[in-house]
C-alpha positions as CSV (number, residue, x, y, z in Angstrom):
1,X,-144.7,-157.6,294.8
2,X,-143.3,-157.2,298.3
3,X,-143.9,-159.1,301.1
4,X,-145.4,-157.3,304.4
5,X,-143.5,-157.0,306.9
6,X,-144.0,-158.8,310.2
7,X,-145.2,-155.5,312.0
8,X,-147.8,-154.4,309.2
9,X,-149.1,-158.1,309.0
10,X,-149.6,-158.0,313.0
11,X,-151.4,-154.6,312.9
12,X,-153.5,-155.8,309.9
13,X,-154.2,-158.5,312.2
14,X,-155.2,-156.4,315.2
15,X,-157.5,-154.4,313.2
16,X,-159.4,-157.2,311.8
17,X,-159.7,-158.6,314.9
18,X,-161.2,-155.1,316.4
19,X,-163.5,-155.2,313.4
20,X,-164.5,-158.5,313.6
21,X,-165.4,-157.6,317.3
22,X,-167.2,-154.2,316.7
23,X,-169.6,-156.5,314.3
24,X,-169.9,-159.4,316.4
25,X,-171.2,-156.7,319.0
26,X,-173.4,-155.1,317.0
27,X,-174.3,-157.7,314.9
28,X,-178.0,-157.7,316.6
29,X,-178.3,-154.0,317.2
30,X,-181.1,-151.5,315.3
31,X,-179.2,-148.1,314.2
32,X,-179.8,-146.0,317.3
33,X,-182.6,-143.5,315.9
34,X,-185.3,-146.4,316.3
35,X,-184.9,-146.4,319.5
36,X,-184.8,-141.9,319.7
37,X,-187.7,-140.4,321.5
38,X,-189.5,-138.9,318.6
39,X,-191.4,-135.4,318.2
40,X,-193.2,-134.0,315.4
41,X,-194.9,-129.9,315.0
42,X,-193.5,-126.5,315.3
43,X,-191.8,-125.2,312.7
44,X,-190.4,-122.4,314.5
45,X,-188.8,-125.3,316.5
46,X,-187.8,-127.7,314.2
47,X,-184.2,-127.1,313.3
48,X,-183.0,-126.4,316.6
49,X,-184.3,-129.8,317.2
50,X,-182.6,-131.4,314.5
51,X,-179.7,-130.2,315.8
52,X,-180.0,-131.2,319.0
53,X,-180.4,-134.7,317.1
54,X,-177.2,-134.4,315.1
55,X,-177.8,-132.6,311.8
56,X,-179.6,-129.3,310.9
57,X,-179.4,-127.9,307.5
58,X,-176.3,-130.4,306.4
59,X,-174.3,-129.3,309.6
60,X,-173.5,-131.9,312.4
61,X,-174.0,-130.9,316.1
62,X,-173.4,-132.3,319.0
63,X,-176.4,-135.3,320.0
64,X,-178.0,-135.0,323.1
65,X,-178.1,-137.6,325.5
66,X,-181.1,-138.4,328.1
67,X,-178.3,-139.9,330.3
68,X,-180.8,-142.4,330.7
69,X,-177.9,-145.2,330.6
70,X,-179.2,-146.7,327.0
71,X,-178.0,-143.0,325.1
72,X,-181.3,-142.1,324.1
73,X,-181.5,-139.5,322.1
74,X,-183.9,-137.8,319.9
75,X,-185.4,-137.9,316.1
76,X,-187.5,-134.8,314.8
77,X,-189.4,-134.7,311.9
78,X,-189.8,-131.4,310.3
79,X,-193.4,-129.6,310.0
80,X,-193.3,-129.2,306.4
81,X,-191.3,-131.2,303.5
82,X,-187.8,-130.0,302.5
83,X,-187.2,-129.2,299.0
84,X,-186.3,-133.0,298.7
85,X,-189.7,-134.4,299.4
86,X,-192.9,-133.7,297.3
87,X,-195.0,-135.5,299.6
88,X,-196.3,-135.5,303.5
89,X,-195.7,-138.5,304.4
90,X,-193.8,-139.9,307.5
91,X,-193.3,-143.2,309.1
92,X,-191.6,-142.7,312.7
93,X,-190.9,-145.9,314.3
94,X,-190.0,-149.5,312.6
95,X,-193.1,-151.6,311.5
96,X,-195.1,-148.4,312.3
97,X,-198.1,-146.6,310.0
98,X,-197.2,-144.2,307.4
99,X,-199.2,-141.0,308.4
100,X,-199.5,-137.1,307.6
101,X,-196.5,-135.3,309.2
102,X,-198.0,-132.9,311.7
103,X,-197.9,-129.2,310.9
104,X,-197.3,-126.7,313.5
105,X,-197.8,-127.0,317.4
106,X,-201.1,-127.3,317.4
107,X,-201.5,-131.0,315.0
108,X,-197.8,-131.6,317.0
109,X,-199.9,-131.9,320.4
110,X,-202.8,-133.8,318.5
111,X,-200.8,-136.1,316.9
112,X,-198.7,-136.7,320.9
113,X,-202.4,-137.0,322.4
114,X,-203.3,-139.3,320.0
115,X,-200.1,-141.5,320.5
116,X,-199.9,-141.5,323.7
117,X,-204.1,-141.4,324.9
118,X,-205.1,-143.5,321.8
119,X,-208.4,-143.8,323.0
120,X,-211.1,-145.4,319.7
121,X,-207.8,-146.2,317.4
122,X,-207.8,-145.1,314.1
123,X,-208.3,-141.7,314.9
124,X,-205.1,-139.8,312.5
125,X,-205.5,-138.2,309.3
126,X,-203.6,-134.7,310.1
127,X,-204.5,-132.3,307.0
128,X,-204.1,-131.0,303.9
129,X,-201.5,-128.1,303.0
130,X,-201.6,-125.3,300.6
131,X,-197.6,-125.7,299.9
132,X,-196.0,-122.3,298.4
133,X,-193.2,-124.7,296.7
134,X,-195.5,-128.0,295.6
135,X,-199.1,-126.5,295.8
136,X,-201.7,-127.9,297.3
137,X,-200.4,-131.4,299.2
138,X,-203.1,-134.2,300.6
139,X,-203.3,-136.2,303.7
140,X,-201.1,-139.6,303.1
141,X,-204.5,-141.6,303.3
142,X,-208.4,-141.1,302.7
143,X,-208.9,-143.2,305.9
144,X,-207.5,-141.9,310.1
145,X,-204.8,-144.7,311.2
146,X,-203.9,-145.4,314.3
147,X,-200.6,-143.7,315.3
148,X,-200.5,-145.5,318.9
149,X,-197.1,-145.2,320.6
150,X,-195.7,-143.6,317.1
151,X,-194.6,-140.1,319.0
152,X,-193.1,-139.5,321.5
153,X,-192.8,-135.3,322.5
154,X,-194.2,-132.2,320.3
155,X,-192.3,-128.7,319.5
156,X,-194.3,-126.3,320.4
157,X,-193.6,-122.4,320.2
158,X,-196.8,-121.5,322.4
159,X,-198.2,-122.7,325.9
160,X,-200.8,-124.8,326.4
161,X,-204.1,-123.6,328.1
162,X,-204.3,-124.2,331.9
163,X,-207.7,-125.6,332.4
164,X,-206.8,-127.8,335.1
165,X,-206.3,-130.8,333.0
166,X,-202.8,-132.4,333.3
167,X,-202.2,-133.9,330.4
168,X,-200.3,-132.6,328.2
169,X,-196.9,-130.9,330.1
170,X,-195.3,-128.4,328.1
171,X,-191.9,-128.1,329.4
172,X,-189.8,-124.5,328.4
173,X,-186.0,-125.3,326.9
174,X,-185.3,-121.7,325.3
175,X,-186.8,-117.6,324.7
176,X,-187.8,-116.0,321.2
177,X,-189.4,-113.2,320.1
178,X,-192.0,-112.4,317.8
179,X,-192.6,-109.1,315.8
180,X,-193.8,-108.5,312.1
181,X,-192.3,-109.4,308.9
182,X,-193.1,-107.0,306.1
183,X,-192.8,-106.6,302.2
184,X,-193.7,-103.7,299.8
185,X,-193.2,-105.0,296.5
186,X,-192.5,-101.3,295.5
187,X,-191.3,-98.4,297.4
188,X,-190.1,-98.5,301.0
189,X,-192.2,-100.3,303.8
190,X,-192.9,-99.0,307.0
191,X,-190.5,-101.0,309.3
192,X,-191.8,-100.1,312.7
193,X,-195.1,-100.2,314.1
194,X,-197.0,-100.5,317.5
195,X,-198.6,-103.1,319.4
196,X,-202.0,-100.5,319.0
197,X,-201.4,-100.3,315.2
198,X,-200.6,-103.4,314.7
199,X,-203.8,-104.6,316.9
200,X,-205.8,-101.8,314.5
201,X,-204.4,-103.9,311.1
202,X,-205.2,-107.3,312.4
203,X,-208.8,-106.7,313.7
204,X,-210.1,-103.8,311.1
205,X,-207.8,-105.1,307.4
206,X,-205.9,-103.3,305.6
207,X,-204.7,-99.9,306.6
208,X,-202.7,-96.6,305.8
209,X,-199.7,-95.7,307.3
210,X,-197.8,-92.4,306.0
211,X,-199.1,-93.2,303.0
212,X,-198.8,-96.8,303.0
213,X,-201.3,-99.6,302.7
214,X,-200.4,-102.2,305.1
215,X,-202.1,-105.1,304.5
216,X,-202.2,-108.2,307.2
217,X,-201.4,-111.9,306.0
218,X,-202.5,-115.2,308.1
219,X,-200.3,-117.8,309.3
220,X,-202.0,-121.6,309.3
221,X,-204.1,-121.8,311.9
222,X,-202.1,-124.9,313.6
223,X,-199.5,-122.6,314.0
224,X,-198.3,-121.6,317.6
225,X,-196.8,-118.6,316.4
226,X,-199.9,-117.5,314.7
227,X,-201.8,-118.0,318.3
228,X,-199.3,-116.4,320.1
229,X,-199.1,-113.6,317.7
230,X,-202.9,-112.7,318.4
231,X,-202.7,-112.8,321.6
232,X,-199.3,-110.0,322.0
233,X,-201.1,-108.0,319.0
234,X,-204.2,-107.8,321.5
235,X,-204.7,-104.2,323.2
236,X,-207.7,-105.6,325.3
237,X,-209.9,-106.8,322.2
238,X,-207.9,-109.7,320.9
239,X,-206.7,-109.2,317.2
240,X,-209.4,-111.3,314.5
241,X,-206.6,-112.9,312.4
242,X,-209.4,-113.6,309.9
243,X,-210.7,-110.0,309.7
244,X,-209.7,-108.3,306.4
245,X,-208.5,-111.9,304.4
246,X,-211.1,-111.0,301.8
247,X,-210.9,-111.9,298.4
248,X,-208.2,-110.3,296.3
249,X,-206.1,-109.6,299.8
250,X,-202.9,-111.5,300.7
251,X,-204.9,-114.6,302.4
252,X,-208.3,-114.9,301.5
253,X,-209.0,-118.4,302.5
254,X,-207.5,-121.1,305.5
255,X,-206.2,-122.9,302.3
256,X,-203.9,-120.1,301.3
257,X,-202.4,-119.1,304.9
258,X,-198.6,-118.6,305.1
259,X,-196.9,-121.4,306.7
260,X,-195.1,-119.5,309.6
261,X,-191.7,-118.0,309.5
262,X,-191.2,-118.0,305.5
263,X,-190.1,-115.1,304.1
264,X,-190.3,-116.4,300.4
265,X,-194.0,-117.0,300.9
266,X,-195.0,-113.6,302.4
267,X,-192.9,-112.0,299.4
268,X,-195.1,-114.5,297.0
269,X,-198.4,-113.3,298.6
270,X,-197.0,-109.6,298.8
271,X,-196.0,-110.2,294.5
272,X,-199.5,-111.5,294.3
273,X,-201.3,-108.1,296.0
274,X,-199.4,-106.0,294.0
275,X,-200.1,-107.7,291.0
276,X,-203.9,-107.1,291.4
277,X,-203.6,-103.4,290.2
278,X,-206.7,-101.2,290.7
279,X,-209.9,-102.8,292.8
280,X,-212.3,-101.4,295.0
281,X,-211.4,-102.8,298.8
282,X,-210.9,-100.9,302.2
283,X,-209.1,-98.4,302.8
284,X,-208.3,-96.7,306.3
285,X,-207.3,-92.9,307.0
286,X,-205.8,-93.6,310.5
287,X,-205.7,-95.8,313.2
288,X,-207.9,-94.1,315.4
289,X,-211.3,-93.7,313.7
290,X,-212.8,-96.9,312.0
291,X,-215.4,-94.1,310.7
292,X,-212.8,-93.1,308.5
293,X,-212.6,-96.4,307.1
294,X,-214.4,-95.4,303.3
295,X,-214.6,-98.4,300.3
296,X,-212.6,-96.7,297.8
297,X,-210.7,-97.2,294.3
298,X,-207.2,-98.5,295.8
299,X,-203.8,-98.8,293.9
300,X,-202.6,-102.6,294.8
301,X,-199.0,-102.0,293.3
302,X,-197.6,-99.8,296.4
303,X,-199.2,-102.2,299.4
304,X,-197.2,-103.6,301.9
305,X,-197.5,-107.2,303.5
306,X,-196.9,-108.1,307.1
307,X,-197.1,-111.2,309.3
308,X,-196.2,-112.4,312.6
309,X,-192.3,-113.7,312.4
310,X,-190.3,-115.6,314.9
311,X,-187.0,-113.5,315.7
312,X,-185.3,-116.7,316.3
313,X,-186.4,-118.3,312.7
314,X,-185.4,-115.0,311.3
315,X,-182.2,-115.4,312.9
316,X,-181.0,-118.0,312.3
317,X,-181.8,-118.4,308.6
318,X,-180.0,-114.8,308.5
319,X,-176.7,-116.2,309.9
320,X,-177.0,-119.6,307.6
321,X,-178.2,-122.1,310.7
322,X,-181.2,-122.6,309.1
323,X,-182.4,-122.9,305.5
324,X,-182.8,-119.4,304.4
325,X,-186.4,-118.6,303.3
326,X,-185.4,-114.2,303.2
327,X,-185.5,-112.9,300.0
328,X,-182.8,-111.3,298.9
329,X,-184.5,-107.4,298.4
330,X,-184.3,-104.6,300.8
331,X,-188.2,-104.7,300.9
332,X,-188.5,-107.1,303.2
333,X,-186.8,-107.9,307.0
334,X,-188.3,-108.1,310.5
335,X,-189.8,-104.8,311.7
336,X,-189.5,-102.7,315.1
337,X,-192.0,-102.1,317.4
338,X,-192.0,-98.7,318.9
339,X,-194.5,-99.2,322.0
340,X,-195.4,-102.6,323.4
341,X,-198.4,-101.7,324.4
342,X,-196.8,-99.9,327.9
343,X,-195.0,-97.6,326.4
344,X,-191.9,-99.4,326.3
345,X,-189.7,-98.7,323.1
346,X,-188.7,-102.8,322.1
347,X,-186.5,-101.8,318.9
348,X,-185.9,-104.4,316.9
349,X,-186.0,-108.1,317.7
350,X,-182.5,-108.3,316.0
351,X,-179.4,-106.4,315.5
352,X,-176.5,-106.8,312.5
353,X,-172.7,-106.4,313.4
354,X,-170.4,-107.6,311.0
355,X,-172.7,-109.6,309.0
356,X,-173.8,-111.6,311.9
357,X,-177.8,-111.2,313.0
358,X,-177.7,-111.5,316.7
359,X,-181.0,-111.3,318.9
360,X,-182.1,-108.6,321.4
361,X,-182.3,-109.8,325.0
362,X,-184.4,-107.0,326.2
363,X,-187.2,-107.7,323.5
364,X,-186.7,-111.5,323.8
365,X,-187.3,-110.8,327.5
366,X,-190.4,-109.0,327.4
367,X,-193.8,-109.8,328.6
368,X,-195.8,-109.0,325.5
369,X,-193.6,-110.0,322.6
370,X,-191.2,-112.4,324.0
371,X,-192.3,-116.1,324.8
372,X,-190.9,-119.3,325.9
373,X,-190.9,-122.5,323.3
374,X,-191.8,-125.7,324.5
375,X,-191.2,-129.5,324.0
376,X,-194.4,-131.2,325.1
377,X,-194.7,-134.4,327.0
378,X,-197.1,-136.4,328.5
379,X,-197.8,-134.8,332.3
380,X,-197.7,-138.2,334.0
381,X,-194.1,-138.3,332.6
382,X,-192.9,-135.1,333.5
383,X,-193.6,-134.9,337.1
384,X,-192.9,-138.4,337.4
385,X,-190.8,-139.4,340.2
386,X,-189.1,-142.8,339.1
387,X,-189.1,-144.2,336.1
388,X,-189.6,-142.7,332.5
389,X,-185.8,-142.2,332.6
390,X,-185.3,-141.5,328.4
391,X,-187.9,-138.7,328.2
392,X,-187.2,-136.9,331.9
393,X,-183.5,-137.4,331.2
394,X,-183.9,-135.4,328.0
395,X,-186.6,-133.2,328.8
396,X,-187.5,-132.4,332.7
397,X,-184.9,-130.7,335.1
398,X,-185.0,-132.8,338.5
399,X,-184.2,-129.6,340.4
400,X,-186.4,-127.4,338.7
401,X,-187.6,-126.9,342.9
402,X,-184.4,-126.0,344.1
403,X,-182.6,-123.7,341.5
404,X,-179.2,-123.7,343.7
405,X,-179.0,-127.3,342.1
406,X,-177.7,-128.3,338.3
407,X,-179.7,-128.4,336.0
408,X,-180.5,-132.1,334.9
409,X,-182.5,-131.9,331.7
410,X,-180.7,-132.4,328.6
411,X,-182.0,-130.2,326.4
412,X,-181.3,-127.3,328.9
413,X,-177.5,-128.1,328.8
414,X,-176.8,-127.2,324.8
415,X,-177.3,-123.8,325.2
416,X,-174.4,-123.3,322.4
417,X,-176.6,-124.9,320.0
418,X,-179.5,-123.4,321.0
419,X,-178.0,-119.9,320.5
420,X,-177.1,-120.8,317.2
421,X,-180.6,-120.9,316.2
422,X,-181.6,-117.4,317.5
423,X,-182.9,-118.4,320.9
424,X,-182.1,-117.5,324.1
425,X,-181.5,-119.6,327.5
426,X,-184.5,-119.3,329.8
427,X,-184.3,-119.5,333.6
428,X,-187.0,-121.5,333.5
429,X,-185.5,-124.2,331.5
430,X,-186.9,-128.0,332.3
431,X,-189.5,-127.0,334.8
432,X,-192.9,-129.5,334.1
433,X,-195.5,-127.5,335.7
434,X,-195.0,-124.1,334.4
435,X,-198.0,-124.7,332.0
436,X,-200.6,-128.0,330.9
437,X,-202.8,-129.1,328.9
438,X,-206.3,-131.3,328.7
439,X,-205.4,-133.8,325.6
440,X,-205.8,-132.6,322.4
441,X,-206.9,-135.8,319.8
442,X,-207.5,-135.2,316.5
443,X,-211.2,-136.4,315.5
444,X,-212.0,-139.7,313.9
């Protein structure tokens, strides 16, 4: 065997030595993501976050940092289980409680409220989910648990309710749109409706279009997307997303709601329909006259299934970003709406050029179906004027007042990842009082 030469046995040295200093620095240090700001909710949301924490769908990005001197970044737990998991468990923070993972904004900004306002203590439970992959899924225990100081911001992908009550700051980072996502198991689907006809569907069931039943699906209700997508289907009546879920139709109970922005699951509740054959249900001539609305003998096999869709979800799992829930059939994609209500012509949310699903700016920019999405903080955080420095740094531009400035906020400086995902920049990016919220805790 030969011998090593001086100069390999003095670089051999150096590296041990740089090894051996690396650990003696380190040797009392946690991995960094116990010390991430953590945020649990929206699935519409969720694997931009991830990416802005380092990894989305087995692709590393970029991490964020608050700038807050300490590298602070974040850690985002997903609103449902990957295909990985066959339970709902989480545990955030070292020598925390094991609790229900929050699903959708709304048990995101419970489960914040309840972190960060605590109030009696043990008041957590979250709740059980109908899973399309696992079937129904229970809470992680039969008892609430305290989650004090175990979250840290929610995704949400709707605005909170100004009431006055600043508690809850939900702070804009990026734009989406919303439209419908259809399937006809058989024959083709109407791909473009109205905000009037699809207000009609929503609020009076199941209805005919040239021929074609079209028959409404429900999101779960902690969805933001499925509030948001009542509200922009309302034409001055807002849209009953419970109206026309009766039995036999493509969500009959809250336990059998869609969990937002999978297309796998509206195509297993579209199978399902069709599968029913002949029943007696409702039936609708137009969308004009609910007097022409006649219980009759209907043919299930040729009905079409819609629900409310993120653009940005859709997207990005069309492009790879994020785990691809479209089915691969013709029969089902992300429909057009021909008047927004003001006569305005949106199109598509989405367009196809090379094989590459890019979104619309004019319908991401509209009033009606276009809408922010949020990280939520505490209020007395975000308008904060000294301290706090991990969740302004990463959340909250400084200069939201004076737009001539930069833009301090972290998450409103990745706008390459945030395209990625199917969203778009939004001007108002970091500001903390564009819309808040009284506390949201879950019951004991």
């Amino acid at each position: 065997m030969k011998s090593l030469t001086k100069k390999r046995v003095a670089g051999l040295a150096a590296v041990a030595a740089i090894a051996a200093s690396v650990m003696a620095g380190s040797a009392h240090a946690d991995p960094s993501q116990f010390s991430a700001l953590v945020g649990v909710g929206s699935d519409t949301v969720q694997d931009v976050a991830n990416a802005f924490a380092g990894q989305s769908n087995g692709v590393y990005y970029k991490a964020i940092d608050a700038g807050d001197g300490n590298h602070t970044g974040i850690a985002s737990f997903d609103a449902f289980p990957n295909a990985n998991l066959t339970d709902q468990c989480i545990t955030t923070k070292l020598n925390g409680p094991t609790f229900t993972r929050p699903q959708g904004s709304g048990a995101g900004q419970k489960a914040l409220s309840d972190s960060y306002f605590p109030g009696s203590g043990a008041t957590w439970l979250g709740t059980t989910f109908n899973s399309p992959i696992y079937g129904v899924m229970p809470t992680c225990t039969t008892a609430a648990v305290s989650i004090s100081g175990q979250v840290d911001f929610a995704r949400s992908s709707s605005k909170g309710t100004d009431t006055g009550a600043k508690d809850l700051a939900f702070i804009p980072f990026g734009r989406d749109g919303v439209s419908f996502a259809y399937y006809r198991a058989a024959g083709s689907p109407q791909t473009t409706l109205t905000q009037q006809e699809l207000n009609w569907i929503w609020t009076h069931g199941p209805t005919i279009k040239n021929g074609v039943r079209i028959v409404p699906c429900g999101i779960q209700s902690s969805s933001g997307t499925s509030k948001f997508w009542e509200q922009s289907t309302s034409t001055g009546t807002k849209a009953n997303s419970a109206v026309g879920f009766t039995a036999g139709e493509c969500t009959p109970t809250a336990a059998t709601r869609l969990p937002e922005n999978d297309g796998n699951s509206l195509k297993q509740a579209g199978d399902a329909v069709a599968a029913l054959g002949t029943t007696t249900g409702l039936t609708c001539a137009d969308f004009t006259n609910a007097a022409n609305c006649t219980n009759g003998s209907v043919n299930h096999a040729n009905d079409e299934v819609v629900v409310g869709f993120s653009a940005a979800q859709y997207t990005s799992q069309a492009n790879g970003a994020a785990t691809s829930t479209i089915p691969a059939t013709a029969n089902f994609g992300i429909g057009s709406i021909s008047d927004n209500g003001s006569g305005t012509n949106l199109g598509s949310p989405v367009s196809v050029s090379g094989g590459v699903t890019s979104p619309s700016a004019s319908f991401y920019g509209d009033s009606v179906f276009g809408r922010n999405v949020f990280f939520v903080i505490p209020y007395v955080i975000a308008t904060a004027t000294a301290g706090f420095n991990d969740s302004r740094g990463m959340f909250v531009n400084a200069n939201y007042a004076n737009t001539s400035l930069p833009n301090t906020a972290a998450v409103c400086n990745a706008n390459t990842t945030l395209n990625k995902f199917g969203f778009l920049a939004t001007s108002s990016c970091g500001n903390p009082t564009i819309s808040w919220s009284p506390r949201q805790n879950a019951p004991a």
